[in-house]
Every structure is written in C-alpha cells, then in structure tokens.
N, C-alpha and C positions, 0 to 999 in steps of 0.2 A: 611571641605575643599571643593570647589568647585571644579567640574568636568571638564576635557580638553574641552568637550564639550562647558561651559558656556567658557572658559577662549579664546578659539579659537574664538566664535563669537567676544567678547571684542579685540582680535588681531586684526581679519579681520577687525573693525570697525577704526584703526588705520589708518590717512591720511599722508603719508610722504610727508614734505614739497617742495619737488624736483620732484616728483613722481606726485603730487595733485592728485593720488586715493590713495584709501586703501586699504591693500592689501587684503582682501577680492575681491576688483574691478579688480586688478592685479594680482592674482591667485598667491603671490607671498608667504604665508606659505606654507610652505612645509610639514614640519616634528612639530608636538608636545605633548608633552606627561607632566606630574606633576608626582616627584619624592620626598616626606618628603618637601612640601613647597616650592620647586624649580620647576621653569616651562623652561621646555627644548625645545625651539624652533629655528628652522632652515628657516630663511627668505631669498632668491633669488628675487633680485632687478636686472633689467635692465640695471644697469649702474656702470661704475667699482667702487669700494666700498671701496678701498685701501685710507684711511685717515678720513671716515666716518664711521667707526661701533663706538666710543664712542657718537658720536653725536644722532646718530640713538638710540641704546642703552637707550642715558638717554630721549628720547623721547617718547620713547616705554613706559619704565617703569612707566614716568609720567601719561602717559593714564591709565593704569592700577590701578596706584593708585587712578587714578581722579573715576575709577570704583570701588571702592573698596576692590583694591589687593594689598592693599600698604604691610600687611607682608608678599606678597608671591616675592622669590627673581627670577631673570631673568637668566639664562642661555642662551644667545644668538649668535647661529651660522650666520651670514652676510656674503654670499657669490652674487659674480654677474654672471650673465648668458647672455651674451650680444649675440642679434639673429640678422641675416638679415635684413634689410627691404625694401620694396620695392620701386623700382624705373621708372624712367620713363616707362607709357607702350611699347615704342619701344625699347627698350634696355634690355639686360642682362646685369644681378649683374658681375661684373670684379670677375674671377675667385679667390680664397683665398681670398679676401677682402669683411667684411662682410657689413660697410659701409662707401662709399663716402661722404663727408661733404665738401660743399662750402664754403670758406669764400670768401664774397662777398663785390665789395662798390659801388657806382653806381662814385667816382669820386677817383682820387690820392686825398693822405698827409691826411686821416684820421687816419694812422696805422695799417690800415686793415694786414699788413704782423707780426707786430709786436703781434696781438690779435693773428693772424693763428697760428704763433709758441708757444706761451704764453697758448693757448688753447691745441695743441696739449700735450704738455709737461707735462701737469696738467694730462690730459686723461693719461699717461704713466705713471706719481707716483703713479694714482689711481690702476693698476695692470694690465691696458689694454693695447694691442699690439695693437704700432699707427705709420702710416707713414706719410709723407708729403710730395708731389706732388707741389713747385712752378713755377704756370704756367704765372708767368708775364715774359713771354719773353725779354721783352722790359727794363725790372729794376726788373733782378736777384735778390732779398735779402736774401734768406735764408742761402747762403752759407756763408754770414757773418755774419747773428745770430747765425748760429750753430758752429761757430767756425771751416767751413770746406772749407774754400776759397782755392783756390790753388789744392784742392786733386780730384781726378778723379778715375770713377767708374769704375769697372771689367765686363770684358765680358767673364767667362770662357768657355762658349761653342759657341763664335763668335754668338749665338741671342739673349738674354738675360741680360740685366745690372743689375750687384748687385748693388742696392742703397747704399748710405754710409751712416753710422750709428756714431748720436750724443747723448748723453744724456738720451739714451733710446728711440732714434727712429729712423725709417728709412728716407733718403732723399732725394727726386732725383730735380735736378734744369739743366737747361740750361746752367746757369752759371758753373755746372762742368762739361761742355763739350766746352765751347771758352771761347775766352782770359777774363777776367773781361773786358781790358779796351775797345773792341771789341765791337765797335755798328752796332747792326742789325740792316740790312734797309732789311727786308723781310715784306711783301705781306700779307693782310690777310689769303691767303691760304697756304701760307707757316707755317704762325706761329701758324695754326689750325692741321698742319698737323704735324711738330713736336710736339707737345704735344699731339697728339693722340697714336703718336710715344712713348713717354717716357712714356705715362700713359699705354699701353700695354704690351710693349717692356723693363718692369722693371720687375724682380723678386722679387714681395713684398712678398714672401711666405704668411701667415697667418695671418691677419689683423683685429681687430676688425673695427678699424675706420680709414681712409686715409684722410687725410683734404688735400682740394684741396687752396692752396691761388692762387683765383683768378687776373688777370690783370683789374686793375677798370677802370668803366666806364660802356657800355649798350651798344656799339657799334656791330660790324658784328664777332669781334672775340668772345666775352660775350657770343654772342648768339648763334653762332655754336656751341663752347664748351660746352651750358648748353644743346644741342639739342642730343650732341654725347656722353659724358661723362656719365655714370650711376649715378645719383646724390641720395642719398636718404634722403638728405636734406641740404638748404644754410642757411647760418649765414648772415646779412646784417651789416657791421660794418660801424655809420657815427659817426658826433660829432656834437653837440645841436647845433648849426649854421643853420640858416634857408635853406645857399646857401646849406651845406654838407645836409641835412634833402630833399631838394627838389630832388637832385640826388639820394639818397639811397629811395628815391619813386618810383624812375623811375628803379631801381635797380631790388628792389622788385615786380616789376611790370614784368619785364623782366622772373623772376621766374616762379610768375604765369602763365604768357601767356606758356611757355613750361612745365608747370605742373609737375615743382620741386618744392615741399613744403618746403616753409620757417618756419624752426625751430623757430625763432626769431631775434630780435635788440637786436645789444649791441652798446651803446654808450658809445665812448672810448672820451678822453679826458674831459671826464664831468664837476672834478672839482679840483682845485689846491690847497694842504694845505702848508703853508708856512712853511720851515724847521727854521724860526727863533722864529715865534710866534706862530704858529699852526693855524692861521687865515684860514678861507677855502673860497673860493674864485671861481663861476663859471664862468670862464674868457672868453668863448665863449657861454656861457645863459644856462638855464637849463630847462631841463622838456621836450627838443625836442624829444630826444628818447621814454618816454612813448606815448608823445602824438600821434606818429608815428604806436606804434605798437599798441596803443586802435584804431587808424584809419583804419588799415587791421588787427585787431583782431590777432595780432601775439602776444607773450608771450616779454616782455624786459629782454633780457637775464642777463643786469649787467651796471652798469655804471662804467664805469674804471676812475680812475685817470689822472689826467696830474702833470707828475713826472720826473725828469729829471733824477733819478735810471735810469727810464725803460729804457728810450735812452739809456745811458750809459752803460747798464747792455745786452742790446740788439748788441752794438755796437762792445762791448767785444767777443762775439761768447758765453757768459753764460747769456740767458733772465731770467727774476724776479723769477718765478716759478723753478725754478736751482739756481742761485746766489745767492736769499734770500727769502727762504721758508718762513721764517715767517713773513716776512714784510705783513704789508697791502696790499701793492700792491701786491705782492703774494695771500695771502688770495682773493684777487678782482678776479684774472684769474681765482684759482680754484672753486669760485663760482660760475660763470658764466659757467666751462665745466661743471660743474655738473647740471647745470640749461640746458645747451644745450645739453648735454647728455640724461637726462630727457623724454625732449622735443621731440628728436629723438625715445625712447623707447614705447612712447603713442600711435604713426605712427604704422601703420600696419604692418605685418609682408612678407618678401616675403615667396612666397610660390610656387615659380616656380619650386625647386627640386620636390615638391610634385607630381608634375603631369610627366607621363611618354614623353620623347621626339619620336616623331612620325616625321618615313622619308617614303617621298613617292618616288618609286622607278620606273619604266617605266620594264612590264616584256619583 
C-alpha cells in the first residue's frame, strides 16, 4: 500500500478546472492520511463549493486512478475558505465585506443587470454570503428581479440601512428609496455621491462577495465610481456584436486605467436554441467575446444564452438560477460565478489587516 507521502504528491499534482492550479500550487490540501485502503483527505478551495463536491470528487479520483490508485477509495472533505483581496491602492477594503465585484458594460441592453443578479445568486446557492449594491441610478432594476419593488429599507438606529433580503441575499437600490415611476434628473455629482451614500451607509454585516451592477457606459459617473468604490475585481458583460464588443473595450479599458483588475468577459446573449426544434442559432455572431478576452488576456468567463425564460423569469422577481435550477440556462450562470469566482481567488490577497495602523499625533 503506498504511503500519504506518495499519495499527497499524486494530490497536489491535481489541476481543478476552475481553479487552473493544482492544489499543490494553491496550498489547498489540507489534511491527509490512508486508513485500510481509504484515503482521507480535506481540500479548501477558494470559492464557495456548495454544488460542486461530486464534480470535484469524481475528478480527483479519476487522477488517481490515471496514477495508479484506482483500488484505493476516496474519502473527501470539500470545504471553502473565501479571503480578502486586495483593492485599489488608495482605498480600504469596505468594512465586513470581503470582496467588491463589478459588473460592468461599457453600453445599455446587453443584460449586464440580468448576469449581476444571476451571478450573484448562483455565488449564494454555492454557501457564500452575498449582497448586491444596484448602482444604475438612472434604470433601477434589481428591485424587480428580486421581487422587492414597492418595499423599503429600515434605519433602526436613524444611520444605517438594513438592506432587504431576496432569495438569499442582501439588496440595496435607489429604486427602494423614490417613487419607481420618478425620474432622476441629477448631476453627475449627485449620483456619485448617493451611491457612495448607500454603498457606506448600508449595513451589509458580513460578506464574502457584494457585486456591484454597475450603470454602463465609460463616462464621468463609471469613472468616479471605479476611483472611489473599493473594487477587487470587474466582470465586463457584452454580446458578440461588433458595436456592444467595441464599447465593452472601452469598458475594460476604463478598468485598467484605475487599476481594477478585470476578472474576465462574459458574453451574454451568445446564442439562441429554438424551443421548437432545438436548432442553435448565433443571432448577433459569435466568437466576439473570446476574441476580446485573448486581445487583453482576460479569462472568458461564459457564454450565456439568449432565452426568453431568462426575461421572463427575471421579470417575475424569481431569475434562472432560483426559478429553474436545473435548466441550462441555470447551469450557464452557475458556471460562469464559479469561473468568476475562480478568477477572483488567483488575485492576491489583502493584507492590510496584517500591518499595524500608525497615527501621528502632534505632542
């Protein structure tokens, strides 16, 4: 019977397809030990893990066998450890929230609100504590994916908003603070300065991830936001269209220049399968999103469908990822957080607690 030793290297030599290290590279066994042919091990991944330990599982075992340990059996603990990470140098991490996550588009009408809650949600089945932060002033939507139009947040100590709570996450929007039908004509600096508002002035207590759905476009409020907000990574969402592809360039571009690193593209409407013949159909072209994220070396996080559920199911106050877990189109969102999720965990870590805060005092 071969020794933990031999069986450990054979572990660490393991690439999780989410992850692309091994976790040898990812210091992510833990605990392992061999029992009468059973191998006991405890692996801590980066990313919430709630709907993937059989996947992982039979991935693992396969290597093993490919090494040959096909009759030794697996015992496998999958738990996630989800850390900090760092954010812009001029900024501090927002207190109890471990990380901010932009969804981003460089224009309207790609879905970019649709992906923000569909991602978040996904992040929440997986076991992770997640909130969302809709900061398009301008065209409110989350209160009507979430199903919370009409309801208004609590200030029990006159500073503080409790966010409201859908489907397993937290919320905060503009929209439950004026009328829906109530059109802002505020100021770049106004609408800069209420969302610094809500994003402070919210008690998100404990947070692994806050997805931020941003207001698209690259303009002056894009860019304050990305300068102010602690970002520790954006999502850029277009659709294979040259026009939507040139703006989610300039998007990501935007990113760079204030030195928020871009997780990755997701290209959301990709492609259409016909609910009468199952015909699949790229109705606005295809291949734009890879070829975007090989051209700034970002990762492509997913190609989403164009499905007339998602609207539907979106419009309802219950998106895909809730309404119908096991649809495809379900499957689609949760691949992508896990790919974005991922992608997040690669990133560096903060390490601002680690150093002592130093105040200079005048004797």
């Amino acid at each position: 019977m071969p020794d933990s030793a031999q069986i450990r290297t054979v572990l660490e030599q393991y690439v999780d397809p989410y992850l692309q290290q091994s976790l040898g590279e990812s210091g992510s066994l833990k605990e392992l030990r061999i029992e009468n042919q059973v191998i006991v091990a405890e692996v801590v991944l980066g990313i919430p893990v709630g709907g993937y330990e059989q996947q992982f599982r039979s991935g693992l075992a396969a290597h093993l066998a490919a090494h040959g340990h096909a009759d030794l059996t697996l015992n496998l603990k999958l738990r996630s450890a989800i850390v900090a990470h760092s954010v812009q140098r001029s900024l501090k991490p927002l207190p109890g929230v471990s990380n901010i996550v932009a969804v981003a588009s460089g224009k309207g009408g790609v879905g970019k609100s649709t992906v923000a809650v569909n991602l978040a949600l996904a992040w929440a089945q997986a076991g992770a504590r997640v909130g969302i932060l809709d900061a398009d002033i301008y065209g409110p939507s989350q209160p009507l994916m979430l199903g919370l139009e009409g309801q208004r947040p609590s200030a029990p100590d006159g500073k503080h908003l409790l966010p409201l709570q859908a489907h397993g996450i937290k919320a905060m929007s503009i929209g439950f603070l004026v009328d829906a039908t109530q059109a802002l004509v505020w100021r770049g600096p106004m609408v800069t300065q209420a969302l610094t508002q809500l994003l402070s002035d919210t008690d998100w207590g404990e947070l692994d991830y806050l997805v931020v759905d941003m207001p698209p476009g690259t303009g002056d409020i894009q860019l304050t936001l990305s300068q102010r907000v602690p970002v520790a990574g954006a999502i850029i969402v277009t659709t294979p269209q040259d026009i939507a592809l040139a703006d989610a360039r300039k998007g990501l571009a935007m990113f760079e220049k204030v030195a928020v690193p871009v997780l990755g593209v997701v290209e959301n409407m990709s492609l259409h399968v016909c609910t009468n013949c199952g015909h699949v159909e790229h109705i606005f072209g295809s291949g734009g999103g890879q070829l975007m994220a090989d051209q700034y070396e970002v990762q492509l996080l997913g190609e989403l469908p164009l499905d007339a559920h998602i609207r539907e199911e979106a419009d309802s106050g219950r998106p895909s990822v809730i309404a119908a877990p096991d649809s495809p189109r379900a499957k689609a969102y949760v691949e992508m957080a896990r790919r974005a999720a991922a992608a997040l965990s690669r990133r560096s870590r903060d390490r601002s607690a680690l150093f002592p805060q130093i105040v200079v005092e005048e004797s």
